[in-house]
VODRENZA-970133 format. One record per residue (C-alpha): x, y, z. Coordinates in pm, whole numbers, padded with zeros to 5 digits, always signed. Example, Ala and Ser with C-alpha at 12.3 -4.5 7.8 and 13.67 -1.06 7.14 Angstrom:
! residues 2
+01230-00450+00780+01367-00106+00714
//
This chain:
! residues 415
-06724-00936-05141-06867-01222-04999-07229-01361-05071-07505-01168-04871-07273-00855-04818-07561-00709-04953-07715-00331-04917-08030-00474-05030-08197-00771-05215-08490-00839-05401-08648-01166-05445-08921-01369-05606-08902-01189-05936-08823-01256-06289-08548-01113-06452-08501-01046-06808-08169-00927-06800-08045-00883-07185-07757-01029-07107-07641-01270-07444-07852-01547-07401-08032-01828-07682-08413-01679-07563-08276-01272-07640-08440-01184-07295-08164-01390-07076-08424-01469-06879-08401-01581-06506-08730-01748-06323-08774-01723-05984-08467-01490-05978-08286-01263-05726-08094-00945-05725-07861-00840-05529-07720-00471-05487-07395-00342-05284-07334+00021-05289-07476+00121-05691-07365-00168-05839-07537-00534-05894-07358-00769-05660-07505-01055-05684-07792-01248-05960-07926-01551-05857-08207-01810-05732-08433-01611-05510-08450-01923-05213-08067-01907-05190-08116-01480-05200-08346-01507-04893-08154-01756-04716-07842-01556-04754-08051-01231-04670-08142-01341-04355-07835-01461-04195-07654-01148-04281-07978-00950-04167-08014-00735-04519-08290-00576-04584-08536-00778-04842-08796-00643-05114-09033-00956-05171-09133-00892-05586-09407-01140-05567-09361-01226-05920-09298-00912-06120-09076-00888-06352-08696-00682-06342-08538-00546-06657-08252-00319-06670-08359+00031-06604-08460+00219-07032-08227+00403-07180-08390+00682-07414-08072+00797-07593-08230+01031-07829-08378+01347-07723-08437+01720-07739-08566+01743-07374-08417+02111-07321-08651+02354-07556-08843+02639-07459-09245+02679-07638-09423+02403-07834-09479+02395-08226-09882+02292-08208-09916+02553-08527-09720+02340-08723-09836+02048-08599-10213+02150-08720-10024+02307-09069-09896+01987-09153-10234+01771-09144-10341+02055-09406-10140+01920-09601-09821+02150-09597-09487+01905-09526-09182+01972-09274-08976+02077-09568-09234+02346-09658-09246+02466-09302-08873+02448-09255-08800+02692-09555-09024+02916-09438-08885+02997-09161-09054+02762-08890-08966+02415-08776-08635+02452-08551-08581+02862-08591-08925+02916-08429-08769+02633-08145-08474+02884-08146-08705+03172-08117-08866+03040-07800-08546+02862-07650-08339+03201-07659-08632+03377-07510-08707+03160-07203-08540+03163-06874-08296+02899-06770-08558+02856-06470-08852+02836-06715-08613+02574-06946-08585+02377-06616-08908+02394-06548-09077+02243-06894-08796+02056-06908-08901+01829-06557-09228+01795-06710-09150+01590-06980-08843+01388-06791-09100+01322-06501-09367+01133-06787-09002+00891-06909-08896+00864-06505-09252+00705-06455-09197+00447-06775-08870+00274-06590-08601+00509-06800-08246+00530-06556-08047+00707-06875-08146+00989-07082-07955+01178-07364-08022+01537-07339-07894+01716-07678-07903+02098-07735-07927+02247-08098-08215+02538-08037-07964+02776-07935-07791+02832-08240-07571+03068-08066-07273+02988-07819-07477+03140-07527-07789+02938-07587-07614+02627-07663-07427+02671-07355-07745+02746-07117-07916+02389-07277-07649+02187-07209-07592+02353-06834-07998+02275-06787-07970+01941-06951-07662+01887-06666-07855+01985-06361-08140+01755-06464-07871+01459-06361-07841+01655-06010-08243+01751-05969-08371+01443-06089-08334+01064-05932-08219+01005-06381-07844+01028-06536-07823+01240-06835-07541+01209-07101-07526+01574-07314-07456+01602-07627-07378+01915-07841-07574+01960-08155-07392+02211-08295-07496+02181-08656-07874+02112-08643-08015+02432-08855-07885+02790-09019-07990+03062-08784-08094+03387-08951-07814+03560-08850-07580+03381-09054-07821+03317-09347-07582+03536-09578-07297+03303-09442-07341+02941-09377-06942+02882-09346-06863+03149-09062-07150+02945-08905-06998+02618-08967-06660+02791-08837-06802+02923-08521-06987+02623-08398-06700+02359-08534-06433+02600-08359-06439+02833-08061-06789+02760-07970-06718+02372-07937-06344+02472-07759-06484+02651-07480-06786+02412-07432-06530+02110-07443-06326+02293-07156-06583+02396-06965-06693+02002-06948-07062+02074-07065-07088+01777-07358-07015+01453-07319-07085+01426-07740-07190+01610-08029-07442+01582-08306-07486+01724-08600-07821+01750-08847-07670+01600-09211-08004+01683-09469-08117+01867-09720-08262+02128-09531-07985+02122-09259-07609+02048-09326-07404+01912-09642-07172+01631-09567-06861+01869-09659-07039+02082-09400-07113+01809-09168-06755+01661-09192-06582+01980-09069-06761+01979-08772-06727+01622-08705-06377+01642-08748-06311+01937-08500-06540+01667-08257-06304+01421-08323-05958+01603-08241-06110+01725-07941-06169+01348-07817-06622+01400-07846-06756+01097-07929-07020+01120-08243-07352+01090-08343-07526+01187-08634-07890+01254-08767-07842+01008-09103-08110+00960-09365-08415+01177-09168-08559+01292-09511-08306+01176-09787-07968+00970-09803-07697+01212-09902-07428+00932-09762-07486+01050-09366-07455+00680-09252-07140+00657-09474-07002+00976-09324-07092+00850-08981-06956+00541-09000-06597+00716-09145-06582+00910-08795-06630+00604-08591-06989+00775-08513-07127+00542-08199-07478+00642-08352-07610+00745-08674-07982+00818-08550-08329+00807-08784-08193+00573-09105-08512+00627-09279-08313+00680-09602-08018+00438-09586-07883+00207-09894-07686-00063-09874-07336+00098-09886-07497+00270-09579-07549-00023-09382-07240-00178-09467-07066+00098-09338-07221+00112-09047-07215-00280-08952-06840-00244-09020-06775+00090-08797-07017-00083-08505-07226+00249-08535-07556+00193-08390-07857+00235-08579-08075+00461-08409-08422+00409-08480-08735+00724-08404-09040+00542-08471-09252+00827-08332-09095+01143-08592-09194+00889-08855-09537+00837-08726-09563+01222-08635-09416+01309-09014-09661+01062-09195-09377+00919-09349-09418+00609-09536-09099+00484-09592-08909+00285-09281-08588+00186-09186-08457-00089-09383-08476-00319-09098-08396-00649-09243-08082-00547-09419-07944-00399-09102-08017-00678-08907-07877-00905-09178-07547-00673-09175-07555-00736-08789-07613-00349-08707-07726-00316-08361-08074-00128-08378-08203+00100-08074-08442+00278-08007-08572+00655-07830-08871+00890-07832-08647+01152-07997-08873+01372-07750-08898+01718-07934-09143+01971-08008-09148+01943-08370-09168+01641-08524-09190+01364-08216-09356+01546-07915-09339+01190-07736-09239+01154-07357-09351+00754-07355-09061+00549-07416-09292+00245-07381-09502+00369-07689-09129+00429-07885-09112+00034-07830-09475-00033-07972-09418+00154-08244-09070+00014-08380-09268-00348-08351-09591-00204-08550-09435+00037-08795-09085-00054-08832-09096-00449-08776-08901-00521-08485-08946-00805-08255-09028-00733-07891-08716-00866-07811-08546-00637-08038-08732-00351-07945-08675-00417-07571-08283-00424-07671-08269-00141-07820-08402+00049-07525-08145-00126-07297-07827-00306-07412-07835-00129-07747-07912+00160-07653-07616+00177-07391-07408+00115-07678-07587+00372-07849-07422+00612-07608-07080+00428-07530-07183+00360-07185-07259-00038-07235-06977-00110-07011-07186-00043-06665-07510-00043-06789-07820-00190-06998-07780-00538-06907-07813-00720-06580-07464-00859-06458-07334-00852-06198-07108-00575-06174-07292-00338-06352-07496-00082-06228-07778-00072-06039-08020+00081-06264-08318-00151-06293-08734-00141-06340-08996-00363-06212-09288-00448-06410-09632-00604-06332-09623-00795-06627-09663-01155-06787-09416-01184-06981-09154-00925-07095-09293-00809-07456-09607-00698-07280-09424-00392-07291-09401-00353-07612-09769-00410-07651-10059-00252-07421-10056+00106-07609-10085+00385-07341-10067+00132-07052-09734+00165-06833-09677-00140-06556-09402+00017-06474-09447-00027-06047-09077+00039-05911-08729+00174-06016-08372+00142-05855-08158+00375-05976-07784+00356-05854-07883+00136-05655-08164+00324-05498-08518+00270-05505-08745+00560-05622-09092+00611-05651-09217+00592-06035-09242+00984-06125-09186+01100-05834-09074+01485-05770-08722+01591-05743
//
């Protein structure tokens, strides 16, 4: 490919691409970019862009100045649930704690309750609400995990939903089969033929019929023991899954450690984590998964130990962990905010981990998160002053254009 055998071309914008770079932003003033088919084909000086442009006759998007990340990556969620949890929401600033409401019999089995009942049309449906809210905020790539099945059926139905997002929505999902995430009633009387089911025939047939691109599993007190954890993470493994885990949520009972001993591309909350944890981690190249908004939603108090991962050199991300319990967040911008205000990360950092990091987060930093040429076309444009503006204006979202795949789309537009 030859310079201006272009599709398309914008110029006169600013890119922070978050490429490797001395500033953290690798940014480029007064910048072009360049796309051929869905991939980035070119990254330049936007005079030589235009001049290019017009001799080859490609059509040209003038930016006027705004800025051009790569398109957010929200790589934790629970998009795919049927009802809301409101009750609890209202029970817990009375005082009663998600423990409490767990053991009795709410938190994810009322989720279950209301996920088995609902439609696949009326999953769908509530489903495109909230993924229409993170379209608007610039997100390209979003993980869609199930868990409020609890049954093969269920499962199966969330993670077919969560796949025809990808083909109803301008958005590409990665799935991810949270198998262990809580004990449904049915097998209260026998937590190991659960274990069983959902670490062996349920997980065969979903693997065959090509519905997960991952799996997940819930390692806490109130969920899964790391004995029970590592069987299913080991029937993940031997079927060739990648990993991630929910580490350290409420207590550390070694989930990073686990993790990290499967080669776990994530290990995802980290509020509990000690330093064994984070050395494991650093040395597996797990990514640290931070959920800024279930710690603000939980009133929790104590936060990731951010300066001893960084110190180990953990990559950090970050996600909305979008779910009706504990984070009923569909802003990916406030996620950012809120890792800078509560958790201590840098706008720099922040903006990583909902890009690079992030990609890494999900094993797909090989084609996107960064501007390069090469990559995909998956990028945002932002009327903006500078690039940790958005990790600052709560509730504000100068989010103005999107190419995804190399296609422009309207922000929140319809299906």
């Amino acid at each position: 490919m030859h310079d201006g055998d272009w599709d398309r071309v914008w110029i006169n914008a600013h890119l922070a691409t978050m490429a490797p770079g001395d500033d953290g932003y690798g940014v480029v003033p007064d910048a072009a970019i360049a796309v051929k088919g869905e991939s980035i084909a070119w990254i330049g000086p936007a005079a030589t862009a235009a001049r290019l442009a017009a001799r080859a006759g490609v059509p040209t998007h003038d930016a006027k100045g705004l800025w051009i990340t790569p398109g957010l990556i929200d790589c934790h969620t629970h998009i795919v649930h049927g009802g809301n949890r409101v009750a609890e929401f209202e029970q817990r600033l009375h005082g009663a704690s998600y423990e409490e409401i767990a053991r009795a019999g709410g938190g994810i089995q009322s989720t279950v309750r209301a996920t088995r009942g609902e439609t696949d049309e009326a999953l769908r449906a509530s489903a495109g609400r909230r993924i229409r809210r993170l379209l608007a905020e610039g997100v390209t790539t979003i993980e869609i995990k199930s868990g409020y099945g609890l049954d093969e059926a269920t499962e199966r139905r969330m993670l077919g939903v969560a796949r025809g997002i990808a083909r109803e929505w301008p958005v590409s999902v990665r799935t991810t089969y949270l198998g262990l995430h809580a004990l449904p009633a049915e097998y209260r009387a026998d937590r190991g033929a659960y274990v069983e089911a959902a670490s062996g025939a349920w997980l065969e047939r979903i693997v065959a019929s090509g519905l997960a691109d991952a799996v997940d599993a819930f390692c806490e007190s109130i969920a899964f023991t790391p004995a029970e954890t590592a069987r299913f993470l080991g029937a993940a493994q031997r079927a060739g899954l990648p990993i991630h885990v929910h580490a350290g949520q409420l207590s550390d009972l070694g989930a990073a450690e686990l993790a990290a001993s499967y080669g776990a591309l994530s290990a995802d909350h980290l509020e509990y984590v000690g330093a064994d944890g984070v050395r494991a981690l650093a040395a597996a190249g797990t990514v640290a998964v931070l959920l800024p908004c279930a710690y603000f939603t939980l009133r929790q108090r104590d936060p990731p130990p951010v300066d001893a991962l960084r110190a180990a050199g953990v990559r950090i991300a970050v996600a909305t962990d979008c779910n009706p319990g504990t984070s009923p967040c569909t802003s990916i911008l406030l996620a950012l905010a809120m890792a800078c205000t509560a958790f201590g990360l840098t706008p720099v950092e922040a903006l990583r981990g909902a890009t690079a990091n992030a990609a890494r987060a999900l094993g797909v930093a090989h084609d996107r998160g960064t501007l390069e040429v090469g990559k995909r076309a998956d990028f945002a444009l932002w009327a903006i002053d500078r690039p940790a503006e958005l990790c600052y204006a709560l509730g504000a979202n100068p989010c103005v254009g999107v190419v995804h795949r190399g296609r422009p789309r309207a922000t929140g537009s319809e299906p």
